[in-house]
Structure formats: C-alpha cells, structure tokens
N, C-alpha and C positions, 0 to 999 in steps of 0.2 A: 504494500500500500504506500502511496507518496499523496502529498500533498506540495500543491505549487502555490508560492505565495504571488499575489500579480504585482507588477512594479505601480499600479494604480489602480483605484478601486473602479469597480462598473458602477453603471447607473441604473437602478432596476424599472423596468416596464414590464407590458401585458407581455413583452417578448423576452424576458429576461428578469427571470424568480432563482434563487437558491430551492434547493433540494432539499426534504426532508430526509432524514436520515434513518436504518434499522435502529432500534434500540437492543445494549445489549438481552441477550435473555430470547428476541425473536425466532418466531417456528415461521418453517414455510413446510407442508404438504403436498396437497394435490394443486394448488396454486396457478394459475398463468402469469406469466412473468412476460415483459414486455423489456425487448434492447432495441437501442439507439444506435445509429452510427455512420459513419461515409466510408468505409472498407467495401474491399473485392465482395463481386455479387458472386462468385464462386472463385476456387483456388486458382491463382494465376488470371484472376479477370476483374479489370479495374472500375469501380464505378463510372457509368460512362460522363459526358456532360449533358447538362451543368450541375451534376453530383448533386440530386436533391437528397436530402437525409435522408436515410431508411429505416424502417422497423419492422419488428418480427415478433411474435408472437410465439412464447414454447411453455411447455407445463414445467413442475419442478419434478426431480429425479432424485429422491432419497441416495445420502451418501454411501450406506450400504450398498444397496445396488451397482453404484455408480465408480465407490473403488474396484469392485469388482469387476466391472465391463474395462475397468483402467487397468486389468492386471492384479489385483489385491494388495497385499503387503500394506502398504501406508501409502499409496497412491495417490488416495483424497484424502486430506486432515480434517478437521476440525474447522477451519480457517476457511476452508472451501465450501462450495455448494454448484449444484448441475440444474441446467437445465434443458432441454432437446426432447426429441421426438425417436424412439427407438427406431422407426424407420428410415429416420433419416427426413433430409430433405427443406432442415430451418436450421438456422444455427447464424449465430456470431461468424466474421471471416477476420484471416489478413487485413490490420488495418484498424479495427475496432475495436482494439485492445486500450485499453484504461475505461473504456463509455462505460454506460451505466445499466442496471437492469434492475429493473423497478418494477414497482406493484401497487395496485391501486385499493388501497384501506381506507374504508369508510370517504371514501370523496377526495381523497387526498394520497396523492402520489408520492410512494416512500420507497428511496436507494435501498435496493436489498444487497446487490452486486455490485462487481467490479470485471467486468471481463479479463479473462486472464490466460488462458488457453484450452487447446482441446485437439483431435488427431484429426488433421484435414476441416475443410468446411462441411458440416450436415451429413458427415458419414453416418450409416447406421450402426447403433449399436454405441455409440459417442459422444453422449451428450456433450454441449461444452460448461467448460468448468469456470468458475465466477470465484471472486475473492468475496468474504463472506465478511460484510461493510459493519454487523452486529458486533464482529469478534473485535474490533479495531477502537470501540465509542472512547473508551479509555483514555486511548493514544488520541485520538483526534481532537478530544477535549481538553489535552495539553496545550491544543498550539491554536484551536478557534472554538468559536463560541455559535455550536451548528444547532439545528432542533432533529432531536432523537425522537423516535415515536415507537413505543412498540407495537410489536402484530405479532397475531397470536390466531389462529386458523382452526378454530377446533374439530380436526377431523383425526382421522388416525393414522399413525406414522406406519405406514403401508411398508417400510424393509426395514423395521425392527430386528425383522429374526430373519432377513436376508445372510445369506453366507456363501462365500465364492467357495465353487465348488471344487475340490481334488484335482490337479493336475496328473497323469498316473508319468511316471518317474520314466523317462527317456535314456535308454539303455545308448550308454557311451558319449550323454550331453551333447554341448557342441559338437562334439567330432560326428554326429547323426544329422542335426541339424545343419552346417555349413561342411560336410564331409569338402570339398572341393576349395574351401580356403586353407592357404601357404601360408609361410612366412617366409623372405628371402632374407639371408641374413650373411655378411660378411668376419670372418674371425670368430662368428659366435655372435655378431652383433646384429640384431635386426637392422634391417635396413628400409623395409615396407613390408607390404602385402601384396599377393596374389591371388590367382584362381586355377586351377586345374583344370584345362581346358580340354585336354588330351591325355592320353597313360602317360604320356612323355613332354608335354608343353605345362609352362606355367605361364599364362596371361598377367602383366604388372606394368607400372608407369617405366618410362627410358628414363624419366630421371632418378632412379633408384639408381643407376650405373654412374652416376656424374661424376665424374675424376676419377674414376676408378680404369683401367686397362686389363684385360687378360680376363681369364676366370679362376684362378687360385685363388682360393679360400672362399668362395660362394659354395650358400649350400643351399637350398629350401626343405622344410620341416612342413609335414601334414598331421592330422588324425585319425587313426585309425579307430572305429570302433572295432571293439569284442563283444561277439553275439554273446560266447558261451558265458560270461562273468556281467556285463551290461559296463564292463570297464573300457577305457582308450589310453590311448598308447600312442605316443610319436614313432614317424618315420622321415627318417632323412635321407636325401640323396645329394650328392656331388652334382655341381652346376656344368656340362659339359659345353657349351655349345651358348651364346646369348644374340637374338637375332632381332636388329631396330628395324620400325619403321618412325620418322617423322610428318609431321604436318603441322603446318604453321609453326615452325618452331618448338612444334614440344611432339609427342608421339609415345608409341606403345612398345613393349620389348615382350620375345616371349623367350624365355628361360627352357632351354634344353636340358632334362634329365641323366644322370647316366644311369640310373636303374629306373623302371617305367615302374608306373603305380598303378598297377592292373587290378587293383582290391579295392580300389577309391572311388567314389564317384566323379566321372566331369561335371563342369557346368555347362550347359548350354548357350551362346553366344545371341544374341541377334546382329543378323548379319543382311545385308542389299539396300534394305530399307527400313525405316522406325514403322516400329507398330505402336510405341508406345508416346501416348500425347501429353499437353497441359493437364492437370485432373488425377492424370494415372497418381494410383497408393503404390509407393515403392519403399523402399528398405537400402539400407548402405552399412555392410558388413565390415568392424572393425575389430582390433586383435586387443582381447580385453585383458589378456596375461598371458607371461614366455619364459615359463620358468622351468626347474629342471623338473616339479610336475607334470609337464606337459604345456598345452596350447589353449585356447580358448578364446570365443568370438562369440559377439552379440551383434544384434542389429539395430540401426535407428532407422524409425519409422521418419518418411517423408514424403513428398508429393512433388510432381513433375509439373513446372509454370512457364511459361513464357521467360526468354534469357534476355535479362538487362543489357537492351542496343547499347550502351557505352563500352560493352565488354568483351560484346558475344563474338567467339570465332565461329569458322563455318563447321567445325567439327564439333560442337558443345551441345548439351543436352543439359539443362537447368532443372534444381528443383530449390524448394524451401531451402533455409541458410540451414547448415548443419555443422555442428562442430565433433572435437577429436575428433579428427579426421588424421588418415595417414597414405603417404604414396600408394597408388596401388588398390586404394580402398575400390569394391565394384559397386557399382549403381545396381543395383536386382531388382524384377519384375516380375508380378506372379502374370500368367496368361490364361490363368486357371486350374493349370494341371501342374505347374513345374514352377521355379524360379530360373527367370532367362535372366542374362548380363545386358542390360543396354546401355552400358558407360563405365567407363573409370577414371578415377582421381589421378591425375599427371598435373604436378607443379611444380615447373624448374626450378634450379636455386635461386637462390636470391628474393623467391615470392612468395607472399604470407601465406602460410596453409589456411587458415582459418580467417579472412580479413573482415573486418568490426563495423566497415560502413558498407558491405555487400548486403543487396536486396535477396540477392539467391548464391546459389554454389554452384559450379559450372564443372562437369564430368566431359571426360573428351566420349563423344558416342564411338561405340564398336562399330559400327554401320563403315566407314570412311576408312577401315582397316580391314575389309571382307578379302580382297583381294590378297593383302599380306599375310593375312593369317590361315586362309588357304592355303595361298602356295608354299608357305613355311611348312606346315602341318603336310602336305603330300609329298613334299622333298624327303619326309624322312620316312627310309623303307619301312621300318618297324612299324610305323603307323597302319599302313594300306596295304601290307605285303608286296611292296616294291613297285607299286604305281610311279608312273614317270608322269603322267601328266593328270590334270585336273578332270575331273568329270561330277556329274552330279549326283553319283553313287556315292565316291566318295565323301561330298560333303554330309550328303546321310551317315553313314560314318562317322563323322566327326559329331553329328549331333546323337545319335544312337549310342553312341558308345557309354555314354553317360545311364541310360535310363534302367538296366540291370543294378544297379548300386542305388540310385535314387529309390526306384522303388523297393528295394533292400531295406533303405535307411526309412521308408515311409510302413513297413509295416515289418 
C-alpha cells in the first residue's frame, strides 16, 4: 500500500469527492464489487482512444478458495482479497494496478480494494487479487485524516471449510516435469540454461560462449528421473562439438553431446512459422538450484503481448516483464497436448538481463533458426542414421523423438 502526498491540494466538485474508506474489522461475501481504471482491454491490448474510463463488475471470491486456485501455501494472506468470475472473462488488466475496487453500502461508495495483481487478464479459474484497504486503516491514519466506514454483509462465508486439495507426489520432481532442461556449465561453473532438443543437441543463447574459445571444460548436466524409487539423479556429458547461428547480432548455439541422452525427453521446437500470438498463457523455465544434490527448475507463468516498437528486432517474441531470468532461459507453450519452445533468452554482454524501465521481455523466437537447426540436427549421422540431406521425414524425427519420454514422464 503507498500513499502519494500531492504537491497541492484539489478543489472538490460534483467531479471530484475523496473516497470512503473499508473500516478495519470489514467482511465482504457474496458481494459485487465494482473496478475502475484506463488499462489494457485484454493482455497486450491498449485502451484504444480517447481512453474513456472503464468499469467492471465481479462478485467476491473467499480467500480460501482463492489461495487455492493460486496454488495454496500462503499464496493469498490476510492483507489480500479476490474478486473474478470463475469462468473467466472480467477482470482488472495491465495498467490498473493501484485503482480502486469499491462497493456500494447503504448509498455510499466504500474503497474495499487496491488492485494489485493476478495471472493474465480474466483467465478462468483466477480471480484477480486486490490489497485489502481494511487491513491498512491503522497505517493510513498515521499520515491523513480519511472517513472509515464499516461493512458488514451478513451472509455466510461460503469457503470456510474450503481446503486445497492433495497434490499426489511426482515421482523424480522437476526432473519429470522439465525432463528436457540442461544446464551448461564451464569448470563446474554454470554458465546458462538449455533444452534438449535432440538425444544429442542442446538448444541455449550464443552468448553463453562469449570469450570463451575451444570446448575444454564445457559440460551440460540433465535429470534423470527413476521410475523404480520416484528418485533423480544427474547426468552429465562432455561438450563435443558447439555450432552458432546469428541474427541481428545476437543468435542461438546448439551444444553437441559426446554421449546422446537417449533416456530423456526432447523438447519440441516451433519451427517455419508462430502459432503462438498476443494472449497466448506461456511459462519461462529457470534453474532454481545446482548443487551436488542435483538440479532443479521451476516455471514463471507469463503471457505473450505485442513487442515494445523502440526495441523490437525482427526475431523477438515478447511477453509480460519477467524477472530471474538466465541465458538460455526457453519461452514454453502448451498447444494443448505438449509444451512446444517458441523463444529463448539471448542477451549479449554488456546488456541488462532483467532491465527496470522495460514494458515486456523480448525472447529471440525459434521460428528465424528453423533452417539452422535442421540442418545442424541432420549433419549429424547418429541423429537420422546417416541422412545427408534434409527431408521432411526427418524433421518428424526431430519432433517425435521427444514424445516416448514425454509421455513416460506424463503418466
């Protein structure tokens, strides 16, 4: 919560009243709540002009329920409250972040909210989540002199005795979930992330190679799951072989094996053309520990918008800002059946990984690398049993190869 002091006070009209405030102590129920605001009319799409205000109309969403749909744990505190439509379809966007979400008690309109975030705009299943203006009167009343009102809904708190349900326990963790994420690492030292694209390629940013010559002491590290125990286990392989393409000054590399990982899953590439637009719900896979335990990867959820014109090259595919971020990171797209690659993290040196006044995050798309990574991928015999040239059996192959392990690790 913040509060802005103005360098001069307003003049109040029929156009311009202060806000009543929640008091602490308030309930909200089955409720309609009403937000404010001039943000994107969906992800990646900007209100058009002349940007009249908008408003939206959602019921409230019990916390219980609503940590739940967030994952559990501690998800939504105390401090928070939801409100959305389980199928979707209304919601807060990009942009309407600090506006208000209010509720109309007894004739008079009281701040219950604070928009504050949620996964994508009007996903189902997601309500978005509001700073809970009650939890705060204390603090606020240190520093102005606001009118609290409470409210009080006497209906029944409907997820009482909500409770997120059992996850059942994924035999070999991450290593089932992202079977197909590396790590490439120099001396021992990481240096980015990969993807397993082939028994024998690893897909990762060219500039994970920056000043480096040769391939002594490049190694990449995967995970294996074990059916029989539900345990994982690293594998490592010697770096033989490391083959660039560039475009526009940055580009992709794919890392040659000298032993093939014929036990692992690939990942699937999207390759000719994008299938995946503004809108699309994607995920961006990074390396959450690399220790002598072993490996581990999570995903951040994210969405695919229109790429900021001051920025955008002709190979970029943009979504929402995302942070920790590392070389190498893949952009992933479910298509419904699978998670496909439609981009990866390439940022030369010298350029901020994470930079702080960017509207999005820019992945170089795989699309503009179809040709290299073909022809890389069918030069080498082991792959295709000694094809010499391209045909479109073998990029079957390349996408096939993958889906005995996938669906291994899916059930």
């Amino acid at each position: 919560m913040a509060l802005l002091h103005l360098s001069s006070p307003v003049t109040f009209s029929n156009y311009i009243q202060p806000v009543c405030l929640a008091a602490d102590g308030s309930t909200f129920y089955n409720d309609t709540m009403w937000i404010t605001g001039w943000g994107t009319i969906e992800s990646g799409v900007s209100l058009p002009s002349p940007q009249i205000l908008q408003e939206v109309n959602v019921p409230i969403v019990g916390n219980n329920l609503c940590n739940c749909l967030y994952g559990g744990g501690s998800s939504i505190t105390n401090n928070m409250m939801c409100a959305g439509l389980m199928q979707g379809g209304k919601d807060s966007c990009q942009g309407d972040s600090g506006g208000p979400m209010v509720i109309k008690s007894f004739n008079t309109w009281v701040q219950a909210g604070v928009v504050s975030f949620g996964k994508g705009c009007a996903d189902p299943n997601y309500p978005g989540v509001y700073a809970r203006v009650s939890q705060y009167q204390n603090w606020i009343s240190q520093y102005v002199r606001a009118s609290f009102i409470p409210v009080d809904v006497n209906a029944p708190v409907q997820d009482d005795s909500e409770t997120c349900p059992t996850k059942p326990t994924l035999c070999g963790g991450s290593a089932s979930l992202y079977p197909w994420m590396a790590v490439v690492s120099f001396n021992g030292s990481p240096e980015c992330v990969g993807t397993l694209v082939s028994d024998q390629f690893i897909l990762t940013s060219a500039s994970c190679f920056s000043g480096f010559t040769g391939v002594n002491g490049w190694t990449a590290t995967l995970s294996l799951a074990n059916w029989w125990d539900c345990s994982s286990s690293s594998v490592s392989s010697d770096v033989a072989n490391i083959f660039f393409d560039s475009v526009s000054g940055n580009g992709v590399a794919l890392v040659q094996l000298s032993n093939p990982m014929y036990t692992i899953a690939n990942l699937p590439m999207e390759m000719y053309y994008s299938s995946f637009g503004p809108g699309a719900q994607c995920a961006v896979a990074i390396l959450s520990s690399f220790d002598s335990s072993g490996l581990s990867f999570q995903e951040l959820q994210t969405t695919i918008v229109n790429c900021d014109p001051s920025d955008i090259g002709h190979t970029d595919v943009c979504t929402e800002p995302v942070n920790v971020l590392q070389n190498g990171s893949p952009l992933l797209c479910n298509n419904g059946y699978m998670w496909i690659q439609a981009g990866i993290l390439s940022v030369p040196p010298g350029i901020e990984m994470n930079p702080q006044n960017s509207n999005n995050t820019a992945f170089m798309s795989t699309v503009p690398f179809t040709t290299f990574i073909i022809n890389t991928l069918n030069d080498v015999p082991v792959i295709f049993g000694g094809a010499e040239s391209f045909s479109p059996l073998s990029l079957t192959c390349t996408i096939l190869l993958s889906l005995p392990a996938v669906l291994q690790a899916l059930f």
